[in-house]
Structures are given as C-alpha cells and as structure tokens.
N, C-alpha and C positions, 0 to 999 in steps of 0.2 A: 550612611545612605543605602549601603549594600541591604544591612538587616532593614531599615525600613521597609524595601521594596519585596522583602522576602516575607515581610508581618503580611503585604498586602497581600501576596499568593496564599498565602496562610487564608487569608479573608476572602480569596477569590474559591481556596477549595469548599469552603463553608457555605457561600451563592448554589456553587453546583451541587449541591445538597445532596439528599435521598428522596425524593418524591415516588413513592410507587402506588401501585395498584396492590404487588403482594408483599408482602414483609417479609416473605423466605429472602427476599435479594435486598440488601444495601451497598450503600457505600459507603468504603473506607476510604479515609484520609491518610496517607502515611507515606508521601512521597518521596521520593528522593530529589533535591535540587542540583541537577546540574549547571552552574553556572557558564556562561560563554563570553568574553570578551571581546568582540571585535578585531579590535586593535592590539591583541596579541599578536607576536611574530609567528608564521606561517610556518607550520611544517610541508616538507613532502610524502603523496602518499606513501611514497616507492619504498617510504623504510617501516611501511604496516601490510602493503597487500603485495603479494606477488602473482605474476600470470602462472594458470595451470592450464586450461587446455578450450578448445572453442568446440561449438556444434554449429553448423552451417544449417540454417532451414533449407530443405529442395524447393525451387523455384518454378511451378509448372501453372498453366491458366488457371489450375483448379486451387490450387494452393497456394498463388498469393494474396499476401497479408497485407491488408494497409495498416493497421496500428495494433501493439496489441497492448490490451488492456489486462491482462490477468496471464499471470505464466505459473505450469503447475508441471512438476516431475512426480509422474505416478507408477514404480516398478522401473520398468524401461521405456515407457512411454513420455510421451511430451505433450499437454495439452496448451493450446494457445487459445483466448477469447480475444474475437477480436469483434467490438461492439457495435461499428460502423459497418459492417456487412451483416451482423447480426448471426456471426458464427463462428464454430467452436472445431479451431482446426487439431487433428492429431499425427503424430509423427511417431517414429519409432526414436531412441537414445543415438542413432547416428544421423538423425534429421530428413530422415527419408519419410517423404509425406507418405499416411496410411489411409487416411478419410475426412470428414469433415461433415459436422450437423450443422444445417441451414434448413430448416421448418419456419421461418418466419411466413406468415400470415395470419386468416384468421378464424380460421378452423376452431373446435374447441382444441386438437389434437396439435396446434401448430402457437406459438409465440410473438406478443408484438415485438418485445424488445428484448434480447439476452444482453442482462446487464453483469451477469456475474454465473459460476457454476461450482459447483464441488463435487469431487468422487466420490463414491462410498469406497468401502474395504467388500463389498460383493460386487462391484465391480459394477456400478448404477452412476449413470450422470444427473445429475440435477442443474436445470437449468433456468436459473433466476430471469424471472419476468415482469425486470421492476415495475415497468408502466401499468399492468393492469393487476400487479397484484397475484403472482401465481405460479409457482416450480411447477417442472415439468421435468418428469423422470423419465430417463432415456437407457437401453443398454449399450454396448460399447460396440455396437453394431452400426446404433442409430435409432434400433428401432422404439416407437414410442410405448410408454407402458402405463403412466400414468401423470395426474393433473392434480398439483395441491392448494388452495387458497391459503393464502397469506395477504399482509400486507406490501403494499406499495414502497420501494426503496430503493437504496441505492447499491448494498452488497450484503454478503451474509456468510456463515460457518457453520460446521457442527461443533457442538461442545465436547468435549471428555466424558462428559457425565451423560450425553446421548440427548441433551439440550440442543435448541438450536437459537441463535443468535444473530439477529437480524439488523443492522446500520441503517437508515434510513438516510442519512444525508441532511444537508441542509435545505434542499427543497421541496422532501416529503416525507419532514417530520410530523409525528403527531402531538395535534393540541393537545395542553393542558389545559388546566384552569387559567393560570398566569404564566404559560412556561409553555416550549415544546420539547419533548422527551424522544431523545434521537436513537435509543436503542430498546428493542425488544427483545423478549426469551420466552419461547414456544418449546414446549414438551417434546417428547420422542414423538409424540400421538398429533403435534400441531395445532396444542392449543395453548394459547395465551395466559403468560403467566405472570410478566412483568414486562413495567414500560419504566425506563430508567436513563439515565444522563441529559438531565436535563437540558436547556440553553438559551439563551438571549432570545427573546420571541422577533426582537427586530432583522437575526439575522437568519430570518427564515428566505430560502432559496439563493443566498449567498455562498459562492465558493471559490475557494482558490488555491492552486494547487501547482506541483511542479512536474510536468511527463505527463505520459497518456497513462503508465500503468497504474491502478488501484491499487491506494498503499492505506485503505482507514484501517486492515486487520492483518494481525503478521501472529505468526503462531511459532515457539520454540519453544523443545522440551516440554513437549504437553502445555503448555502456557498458550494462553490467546492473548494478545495487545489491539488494542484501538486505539487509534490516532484521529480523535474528532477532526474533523473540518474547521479548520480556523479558530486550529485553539493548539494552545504548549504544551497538554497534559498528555502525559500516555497513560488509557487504563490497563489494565490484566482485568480476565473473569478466574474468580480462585473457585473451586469446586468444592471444597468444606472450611468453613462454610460458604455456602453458595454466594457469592457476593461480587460487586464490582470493587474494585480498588484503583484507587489513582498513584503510578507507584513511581513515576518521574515526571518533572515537571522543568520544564526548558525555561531558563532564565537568561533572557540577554541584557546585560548589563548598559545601561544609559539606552539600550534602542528597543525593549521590551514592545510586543506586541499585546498589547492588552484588551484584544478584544475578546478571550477566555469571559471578560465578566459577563454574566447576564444580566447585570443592571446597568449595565453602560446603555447609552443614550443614544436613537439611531443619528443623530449628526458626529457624535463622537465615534460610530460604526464606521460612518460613513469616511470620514477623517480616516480611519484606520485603515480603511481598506483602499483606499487613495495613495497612503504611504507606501502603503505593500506595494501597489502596483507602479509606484514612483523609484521604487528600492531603498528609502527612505528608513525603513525599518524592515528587519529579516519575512521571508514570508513565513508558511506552517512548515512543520517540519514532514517530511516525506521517509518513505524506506529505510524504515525501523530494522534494523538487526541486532542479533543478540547472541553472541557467539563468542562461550567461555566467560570470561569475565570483562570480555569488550563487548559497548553498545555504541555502534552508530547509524546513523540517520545523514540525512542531504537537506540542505533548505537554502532557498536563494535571497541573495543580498547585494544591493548595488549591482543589477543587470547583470551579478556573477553566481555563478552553481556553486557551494562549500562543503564539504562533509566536514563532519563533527565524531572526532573519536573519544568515548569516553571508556577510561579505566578507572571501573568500580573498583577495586581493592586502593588505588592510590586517589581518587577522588578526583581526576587530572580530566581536563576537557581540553583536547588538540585540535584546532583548524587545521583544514589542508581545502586547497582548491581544485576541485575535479577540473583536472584537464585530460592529457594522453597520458597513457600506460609509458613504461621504459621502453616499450614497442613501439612507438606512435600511434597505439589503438587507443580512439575515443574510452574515457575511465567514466563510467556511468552506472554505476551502482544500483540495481534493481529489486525492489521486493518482489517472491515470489514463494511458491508454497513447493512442499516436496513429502513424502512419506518416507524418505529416509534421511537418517543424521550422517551429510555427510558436509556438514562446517562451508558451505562452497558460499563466495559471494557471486552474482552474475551480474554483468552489464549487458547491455542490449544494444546492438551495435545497429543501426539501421542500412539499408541497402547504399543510399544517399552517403551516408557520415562514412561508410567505410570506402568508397567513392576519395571522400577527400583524403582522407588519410593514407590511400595506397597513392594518390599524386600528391602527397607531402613526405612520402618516404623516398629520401634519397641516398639511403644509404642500404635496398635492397633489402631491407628484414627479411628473413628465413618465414617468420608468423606469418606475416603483410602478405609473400608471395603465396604460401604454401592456401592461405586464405581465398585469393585471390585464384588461386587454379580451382581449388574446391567447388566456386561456382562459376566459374569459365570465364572468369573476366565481366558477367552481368554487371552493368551497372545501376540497371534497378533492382538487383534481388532480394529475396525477404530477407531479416532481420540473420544476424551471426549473433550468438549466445555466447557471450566470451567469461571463462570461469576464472578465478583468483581464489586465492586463500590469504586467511593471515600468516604473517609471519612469527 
C-alpha cells in the first residue's frame, strides 16, 4: 500500500512538470520521501531542543506590533514586517526599538501594501508591494531612493546567483495556457526570465496556512526552499545548473493530503480543503528548517500544532507536539531569515501567550520572572523572541 501511494507521488511529481517560458530553468525530480505516521508514539521536544536565550521587543506607541509577519536578523539589527499596519519595524539585537518605515499611500514614492521585504548587503531595503505590483527601495534611514515594477504577489528573495525569485501565491498566480505558474525569476537587471511551478488552475486564490509568519521561502547555507501553498513538496533553487528541484516530499501515511495534483477536480479540492479545515487530514507543512542533518517543519492535525523531526542520515521521521518549553514558555517554532549561521531556532512568544504562561507558572521560573521584569509586567507587549538550539 505504502509503495503504491509513493508510485502515485512519483506521478504527482510528473503533473508538476517543467512548463516554462525559458529553458535555462527546469525542474528536477529527485526528492526525498519522508514518511510520517500519525499513530506513531510521540516523542518529547525537550530531548531535541533546548532554551538559549530571549530578546524582548521595546513596547512604546510608536513600536507596537500587532502581527508579524516576516522576522529578519541583519548584523545586529532586528527587522520585523508587520503587514496589517503596513510596516517595517527595526530594533537594535537587545530589542530596543530604533525606527520604523510606514509610507503606505499613494504617492508614486509611497506603497499600497508591504507584503514582504529583503536587505541588501549595502545596506538598501526593498519593500515588496504585492497589490500593485512594485519594490520599493528604501535606505536604512527610511529615506526613499527608488521604485521597481514587477509582478503582483505574495513574497519574494534574492538568489545567490544575483537572481531574483518571486512567490506569487495562490491568488495572484500567473496564467498559463492550462496551468498557473506560481513562481517567477527576474535578472539582477528585473527582467523576466522564467515562470515556473506550475499548479492546479482550480486552486487558484486558495490558501491555508498555520501563524501569521510567512513560511513559502526559508534559505540555508546558501540554499533557497519553497514551500508552495497547499502542497507536500519542498523545492530548493540550485544555481548550476540553474534549475528548480523538488528535493522532499511530505508523506502522511493513510491521511495524505493530495491536493499537490493539478489534475484533481475542484470538488475533489474542495473535499480537501474541507478536511484540512475539519482536521481530518494534516494541513500544509509550515517553518522549514534545515540545521546539520536535521529537518523540521510544523503542521496541524486534529485542532493540534505537531512538529516533525527528521534525521537525514537515519531516514527516521519523529512527531512531537508543540506545547510549552521545560520553562512553561509557549514552544512555537518560527521561520525566519538572518545573515549569519548561527544554528538558532526562534519561537515567537506573543504579548497575550506570554500573559498566560507567567499565570500558569507556579513554580516562580527564574526565565518567566526575569521575562516578566524586562517589560514591567505589560500585559499587552509586543512579541518576546525566545531562542533554542538543538541538542
């Protein structure tokens, strides 16, 4: 049964094809299966991650966060996007607020929507404007410097190669003939060069997802991943040759989500996505990490959050269910980007959750208190960034 349903991924990476515009970019097939059981016995995290150390955001009119949606360590800076105020807060590495871009209007010089942003290494923000289609380069000041067209979408990177890599999403993919093609790759120069990963034309402006952070792209060790929307694959983009590759592929045993195919049927979508949201069957998988020769990710099941530890050298796929730390701090594993390799995982503790957990601690934690003093006892304060490692 097991191999049949693994001939069918087989058959499912073949749908996802190579459709492009330029032949410099394909795709590879050559993934890796990780298998997931359910009904395996449950490990605890506590014997894979350990607590290292927190950053407390500063809490002042100016600087608080209602969600954030993208977290980046750049040098000793902290940049936060948070897309519901439609701006892009920054901090110093001890969480002390330093500034914040907010230009939303409708200026040429000003943004509808900052749906996503990336540094340069000269020290330039770029700030993704999915609704109408257009970065906007900013210096680390604020000040504006310039306006790029692109496409409409929902996140984006630079590549290694000085490419750039654009996610569109599932509600402003582009047509194809029979297909819509959810990723693009524009030149250094911003022009178009390939439209690639194909998918299901019925599940166009469908999504489902677990947290407010944006987890479709996660970059280690020079490597970029994609995690489409409502699908098991993870791609990598490999730089020579230039090509996409699908390099694991999430298998849940007897509760498989199969709506990866693009020839499934939109009632059979619809079916699917019904489940998902019943807990029925697992949802997408979420915050990709890739650290040494462990990979894992988060995805929800049965109204419950799980992480999934896999070790590539023994081929071994471990459940554990995020709950609290051995501290009683909410365990909430976050994708986010950084410019240096320093192995760290983060959760994102909210002002709220950390709230419940210091009136769940009754046994005085040293963390909880010392936590707790750091931003005077607020019980609405922005988010605590709390660090772990593996073990």
């Amino acid at each position: 049964m097991i191999m049949k349903k693994a001939l069918i991924i087989s058959l499912v990476f073949l749908l996802y094809g190579c459709i492009n515009k330029n032949k410099d970019i394909t795709i590879i097939h050559n993934s890796c299966l990780i298998q997931i059981n359910l009904n395996s016995k449950k490990e605890k995290y506590e014997n894979y991650f350990q607590y290292d150390s927190y950053i407390a955001l500063e809490t002042t009119d100016t600087s608080l966060i209602q969600q954030i949606d993208r977290l980046e360590f750049f040098n000793d800076t902290i940049f936060i996007l948070d897309s519901r105020q439609a701006s892009l807060f920054i901090f110093d590495r001890m969480g002390q607020f330093i500034s914040k871009i907010n230009n939303r209007g409708p200026s040429p010089r000003e943004y509808i929507s900052a749906n996503d942003f990336f540094i340069s290494e000269s020290n330039r923000i770029y700030i993704y404007d999915g609704m109408q289609g257009a970065l906007l380069l900013y210096d680390f000041q604020g000040s504006y410097i310039d306006k790029i067209k692109v496409e409409k979408g929902y996140t984006f990177t630079k590549l290694p190669d000085n490419n750039w890599l654009f996610y569109l999403g599932n509600g402003l993919a582009k047509a194809g003939e029979n297909m819509f093609n959810n990723v693009l790759i524009y030149n250094e120069n911003f022009e178009l060069i390939s439209e690639i990963l194909p998918f299901n034309k019925y599940m166009q402006g469908l999504r489902h997802t677990s947290g407010s952070v944006k987890s479709a792209i996660s970059i280690y060790n020079d490597t970029t991943y994609i995690l489409p929307l409502l699908s098991n694959i993870i791609f990598s983009y490999c730089i020579e040759p230039s090509r996409m590759q699908s390099v694991y592929t999430i298998f849940f045993i007897d509760k498989q989500n199969e709506i990866v195919d693009i020839k499934m049927s939109p009632h059979e979508i619809e079916n699917n996505i019904k489940k998902i949201n019943e807990g029925i069957i697992p949802s997408r998988i979420n915050n990709f990490y890739k650290i040494r020769n462990m990979v894992f990710f988060s995805f929800s099941y049965e109204k419950t959050r799980w992480l999934c530890l896999y070790k590539e050298l023994e081929q071994k796929s471990i459940l554990c269910e995020a709950t609290f730390d051995e501290n009683g701090l909410f365990f909430y594993p976050t994708n986010y980007f950084s410019n240096k390799k320093d192995e760290k995982i983060v959760s994102i503790l909210d002002g709220d959750k950390f709230y419940i957990c210091k009136n769940l601690d009754n046994k005085n934690n040293p963390i909880i208190q010392d936590i707790n003093n750091s931003i005077n006892g607020v019980e609405d304060a922005n988010p605590i960034l709390v660090f772990y490692t593996l073990k």
